[in-house]
C-alpha positions as CSV (number, residue, x, y, z in Angstrom):
1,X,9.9,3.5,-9.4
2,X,9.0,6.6,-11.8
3,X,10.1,10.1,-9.9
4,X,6.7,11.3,-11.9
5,X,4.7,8.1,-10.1
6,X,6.1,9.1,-6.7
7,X,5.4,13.4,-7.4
8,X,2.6,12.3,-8.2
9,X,1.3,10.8,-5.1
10,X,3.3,12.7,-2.8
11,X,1.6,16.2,-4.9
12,X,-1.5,14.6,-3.1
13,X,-1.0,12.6,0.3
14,X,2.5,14.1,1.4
15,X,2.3,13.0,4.4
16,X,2.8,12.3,7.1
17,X,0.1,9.4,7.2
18,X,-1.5,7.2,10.1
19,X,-4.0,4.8,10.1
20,X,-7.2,4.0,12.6
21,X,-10.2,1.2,12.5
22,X,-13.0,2.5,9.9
23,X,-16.0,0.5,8.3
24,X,-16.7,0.3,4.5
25,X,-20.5,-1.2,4.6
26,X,-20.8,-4.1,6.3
27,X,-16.9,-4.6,6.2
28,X,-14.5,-3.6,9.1
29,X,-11.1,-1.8,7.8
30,X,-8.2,-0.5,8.8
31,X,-7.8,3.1,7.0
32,X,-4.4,4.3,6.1
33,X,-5.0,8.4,5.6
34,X,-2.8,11.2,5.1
35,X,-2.9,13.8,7.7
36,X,-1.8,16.8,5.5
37,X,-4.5,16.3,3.1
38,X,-6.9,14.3,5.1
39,X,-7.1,11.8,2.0
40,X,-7.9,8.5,2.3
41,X,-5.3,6.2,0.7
42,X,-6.4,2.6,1.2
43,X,-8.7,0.8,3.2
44,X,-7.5,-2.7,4.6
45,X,-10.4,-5.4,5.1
46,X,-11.3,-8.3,7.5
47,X,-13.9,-10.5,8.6
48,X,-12.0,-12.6,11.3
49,X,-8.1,-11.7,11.1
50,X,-8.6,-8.6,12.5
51,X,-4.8,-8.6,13.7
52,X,-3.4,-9.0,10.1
53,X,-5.2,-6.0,8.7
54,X,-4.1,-4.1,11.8
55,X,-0.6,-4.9,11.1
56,X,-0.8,-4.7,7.4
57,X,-2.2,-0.8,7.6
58,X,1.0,-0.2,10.2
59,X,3.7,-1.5,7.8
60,X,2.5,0.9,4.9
61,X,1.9,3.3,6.9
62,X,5.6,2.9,8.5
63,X,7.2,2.7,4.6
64,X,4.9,5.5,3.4
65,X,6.2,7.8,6.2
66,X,9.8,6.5,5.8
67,X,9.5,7.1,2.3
68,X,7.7,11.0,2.7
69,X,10.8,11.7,5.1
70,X,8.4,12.0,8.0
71,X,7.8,9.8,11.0
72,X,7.5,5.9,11.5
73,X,6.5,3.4,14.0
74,X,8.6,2.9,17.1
75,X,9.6,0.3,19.2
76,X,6.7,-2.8,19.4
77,X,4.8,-2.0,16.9
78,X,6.9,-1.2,14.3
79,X,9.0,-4.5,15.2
80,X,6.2,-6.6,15.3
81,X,4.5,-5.5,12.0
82,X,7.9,-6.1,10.0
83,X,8.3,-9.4,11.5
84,X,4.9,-10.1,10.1
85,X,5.4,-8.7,7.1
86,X,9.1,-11.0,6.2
87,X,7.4,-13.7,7.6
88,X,4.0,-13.4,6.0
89,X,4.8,-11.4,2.2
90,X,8.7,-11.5,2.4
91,X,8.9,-9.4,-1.0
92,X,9.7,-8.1,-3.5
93,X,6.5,-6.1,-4.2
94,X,4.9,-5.5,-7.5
95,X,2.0,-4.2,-8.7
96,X,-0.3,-5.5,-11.3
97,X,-4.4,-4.9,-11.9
98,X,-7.6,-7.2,-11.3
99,X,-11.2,-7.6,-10.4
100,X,-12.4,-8.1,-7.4
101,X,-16.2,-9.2,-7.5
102,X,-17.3,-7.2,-4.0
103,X,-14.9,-4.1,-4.8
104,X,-14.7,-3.9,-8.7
105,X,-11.4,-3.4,-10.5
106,X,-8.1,-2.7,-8.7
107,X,-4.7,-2.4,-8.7
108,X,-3.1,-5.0,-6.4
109,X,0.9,-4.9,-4.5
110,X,1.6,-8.5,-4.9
111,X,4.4,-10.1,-2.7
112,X,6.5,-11.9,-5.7
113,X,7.5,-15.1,-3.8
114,X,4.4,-16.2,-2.0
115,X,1.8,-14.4,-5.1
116,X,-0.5,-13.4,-2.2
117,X,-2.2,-10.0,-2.4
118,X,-0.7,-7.7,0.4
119,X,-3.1,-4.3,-0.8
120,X,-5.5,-3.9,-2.9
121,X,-5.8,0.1,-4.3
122,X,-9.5,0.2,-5.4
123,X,-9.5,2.6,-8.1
124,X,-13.0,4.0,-7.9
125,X,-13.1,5.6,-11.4
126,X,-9.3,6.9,-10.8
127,X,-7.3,4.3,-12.1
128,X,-4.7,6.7,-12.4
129,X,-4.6,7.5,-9.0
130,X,-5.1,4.5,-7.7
131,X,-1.7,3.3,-10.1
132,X,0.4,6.0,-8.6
133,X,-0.6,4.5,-4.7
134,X,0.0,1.0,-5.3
135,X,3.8,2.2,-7.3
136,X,4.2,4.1,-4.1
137,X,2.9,1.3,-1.8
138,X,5.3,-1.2,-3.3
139,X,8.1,0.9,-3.6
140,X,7.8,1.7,-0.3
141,X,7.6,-2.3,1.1
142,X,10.4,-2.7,-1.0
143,X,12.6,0.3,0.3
144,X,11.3,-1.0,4.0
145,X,12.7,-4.7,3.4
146,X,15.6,-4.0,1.5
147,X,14.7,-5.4,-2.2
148,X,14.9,-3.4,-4.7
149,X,11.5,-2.1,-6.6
150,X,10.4,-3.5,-9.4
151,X,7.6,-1.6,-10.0
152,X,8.6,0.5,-12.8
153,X,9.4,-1.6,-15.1
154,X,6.0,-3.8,-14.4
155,X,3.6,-0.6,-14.3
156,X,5.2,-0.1,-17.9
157,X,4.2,-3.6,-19.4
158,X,0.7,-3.5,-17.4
159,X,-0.2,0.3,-18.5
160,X,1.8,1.6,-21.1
161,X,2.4,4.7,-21.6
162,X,0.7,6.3,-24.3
């Protein structure tokens, strides 16, 4: 991962972060947010597998804080949202853009060997911003499971630098 990509998001969520039920619409979420800054950082949706966004927004939240140097999930719940994670998106995590039709365009973390979407970073007219949180997401999986990040040189084919 860039050190300027990581600055960049820790200049403004530094952490530490946590993560609570929230509602976007009609849709029920899980927000991650950072408690520092109060800003939101991403918003994890579900219809019916309530449970899997729940555990999703716990795991970044864990790597975030692990990554920031602040404080993580204990015990249960920590345990029990990496097991899901190896089991579910076993890594590595990349990062590469898309549309959604509901949400518009995004930047996705992608798990590499099962090509499922773990977060999607709407970018909201900061696609910039929204870049630097999915690098940070995805290093931060990555760190968390033990693969090493790939997201540099992938952020570099998808938006190069200009």
């Amino acid at each position: 991962m860039r050190l300027f990509a990581k600055s960049a998001f820790l200049k403004n969520c530094p952490g530490p972060y946590f993560y609570r039920p929230g509602r976007e619409g009609v849709d029920d979420t899980y927000d991650v947010y950072c408690l520092a800054s109060e800003n939101h950082i991403i918003s994890t949706y579900y219809w019916e597998a309530e449970e899997d966004a729940r555990r999703i927004a716990g795991i970044v939240t864990a790597a975030l804080n692990r990554q920031a140097g602040g404080c993580e999930l204990d015990g249960e719940d920590f345990a029990e949202h990496l097991a899901y994670l190896r089991t579910n998106y076993p890594g590595p995590y990349r990062t590469y853009p898309d549309t959604c039709p509901l949400h518009g365009p995004f930047i996705g973390v992608w798990c590499g060997s099962t090509g499922d979407l773990v977060v999607l970073c709407v970018h909201v007219g900061k696609p910039t911003a929204a870049r630097y949180t999915a690098a940070m997401i995805a290093h931060s999986l990555n760190a968390l499971v033990g693969h090493q990040t790939l997201v540099r040189r992938t952020l570099r084919r998808v938006f190069p630098v200009r």
